[in-house]
N, C-alpha and C positions, 0 to 999 in steps of 0.2 A: 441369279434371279433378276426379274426385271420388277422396278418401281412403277407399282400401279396406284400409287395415291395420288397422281396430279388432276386438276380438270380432266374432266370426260374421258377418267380414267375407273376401271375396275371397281379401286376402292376408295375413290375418293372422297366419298359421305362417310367412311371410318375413320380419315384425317384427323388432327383435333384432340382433344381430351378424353378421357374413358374415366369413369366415376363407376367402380364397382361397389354399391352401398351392401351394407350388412346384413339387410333384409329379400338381397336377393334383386335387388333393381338396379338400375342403371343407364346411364347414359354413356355411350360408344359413337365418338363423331358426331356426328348428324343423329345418330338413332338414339332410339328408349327401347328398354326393352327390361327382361328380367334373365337372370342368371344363375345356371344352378352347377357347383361340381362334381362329377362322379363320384361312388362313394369313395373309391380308393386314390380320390385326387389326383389322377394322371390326364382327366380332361375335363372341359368345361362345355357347358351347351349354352349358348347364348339365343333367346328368345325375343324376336319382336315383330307386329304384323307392317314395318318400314324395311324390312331387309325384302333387296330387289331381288328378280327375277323367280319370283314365288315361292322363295324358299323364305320359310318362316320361323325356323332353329336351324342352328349351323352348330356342331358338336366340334369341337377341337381339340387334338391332342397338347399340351401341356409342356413345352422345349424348356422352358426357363421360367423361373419361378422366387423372386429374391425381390427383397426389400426396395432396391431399386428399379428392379425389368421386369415384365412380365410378356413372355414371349409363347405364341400359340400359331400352328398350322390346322389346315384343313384343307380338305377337296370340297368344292363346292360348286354349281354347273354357272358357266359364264354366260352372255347373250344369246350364245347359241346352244344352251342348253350342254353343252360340251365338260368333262369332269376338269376342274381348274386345280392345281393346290396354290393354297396361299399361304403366308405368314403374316402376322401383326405382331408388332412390338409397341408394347407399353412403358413408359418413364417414369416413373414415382416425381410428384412435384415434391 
């Protein structure tokens, strides 16, 4: 894979902190948004009207899941509207 979190990259605005609160909100990098998991918790849909390119929920499947990581993919359409997959990984502070 290639690293798309630097400047006037991809995912750059996802860099940063992710704060998944218990009520279903949250802050992910640069965004706000709210978050909900499927029922059978194998994916998440993340919700906010600041995610780019007009896409306004992005649903992810679920890779990794622990105390420490929290690790999610998805296909999502890039500048040119073209289908992207990504991956985010999250640290436990």
């Amino acid at each position: 894979g290639v690293d798309a979190s630097g400047p006037g990259e991809m995912l750059a605005d996802f860099a940063g902190e992710a704060r998944f609160n218990e009520d279903g909100t949250g802050t992910f990098g640069n965004y706000t948004g709210e978050w909900k998991f499927s029922s059978d918790e194998q994916s998440i849909t993340i919700f906010s009207d600041d995610l780019p390119y007009i896409v306004k929920a992005v649903t992810c499947d679920i890779i990794e899941l622990t105390t420490t990581s929290f690790k999610i993919e998805a296909v999502v359409p890039d500048q040119q509207q073209m289908p992207v997959t990504i991956r985010l990984t999250f640290k436990a502070k």
